[in-house]
N, C-alpha and C positions, 0 to 999 in steps of 0.2 A: 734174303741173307742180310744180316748185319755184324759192323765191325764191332770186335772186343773190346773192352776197355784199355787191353795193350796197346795193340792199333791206332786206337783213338788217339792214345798219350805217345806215340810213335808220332803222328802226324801232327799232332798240336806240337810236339817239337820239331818235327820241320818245318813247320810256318814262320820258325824262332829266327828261321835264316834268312838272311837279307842275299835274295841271288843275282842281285844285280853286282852286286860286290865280293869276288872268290877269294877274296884276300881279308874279310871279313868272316870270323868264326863267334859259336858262342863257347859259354864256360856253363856247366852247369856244378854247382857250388853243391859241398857235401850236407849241408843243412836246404838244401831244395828240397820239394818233395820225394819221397818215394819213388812214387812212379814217374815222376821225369829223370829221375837218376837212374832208373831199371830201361824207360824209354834210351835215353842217350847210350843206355850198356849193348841194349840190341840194336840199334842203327848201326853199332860199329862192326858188333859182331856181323850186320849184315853186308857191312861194307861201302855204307854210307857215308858215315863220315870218320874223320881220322884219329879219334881219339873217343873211348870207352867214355870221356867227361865233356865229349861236344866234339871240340877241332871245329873243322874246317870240314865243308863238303868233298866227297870223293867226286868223282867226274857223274858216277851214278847218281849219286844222293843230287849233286844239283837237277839232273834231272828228272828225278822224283820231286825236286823243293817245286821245280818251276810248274812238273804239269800239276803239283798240289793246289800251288797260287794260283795257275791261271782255270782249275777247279771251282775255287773258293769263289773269285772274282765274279764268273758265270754265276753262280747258285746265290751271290749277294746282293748282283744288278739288279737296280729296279726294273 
């Protein structure tokens, strides 16, 4: 099985998030790409995070950010 290129741009935007810090959100700007601005539309729609253009993590999405990074960390270690 492999993920879509939605997915993909779904999770490259939640890597965008600093989860050590919930009071820290991002902005995704209307001249971004495409697909991080179609990404950011559906993390909100999913309930992610709090605004269609980024916000802030929902209580979910942080922990979707956290087990993403500590994913990536695993698969990056030497």
């Amino acid at each position: 099985m492999s993920m879509s290129s939605e997915i993909v741009a779904e999770l490259n935007t939640l890597m965008l998030y600093n989860v050590t810090n919930p009071q820290e959100g991002i902005k995704v700007h209307k001249d971004a790409e495409q697909s991080r601005i179609d990404a950011a539309r559906r993390l909100h729609e999913k309930g992610l995070v709090t605004q269609a253009d980024g916000g802030y993590l929902t209580n979910l999405g942080r922990e979707a950010a956290e087990h993403l990074q500590m994913a990536h960390t695993i698969l990056t270690s030497a």
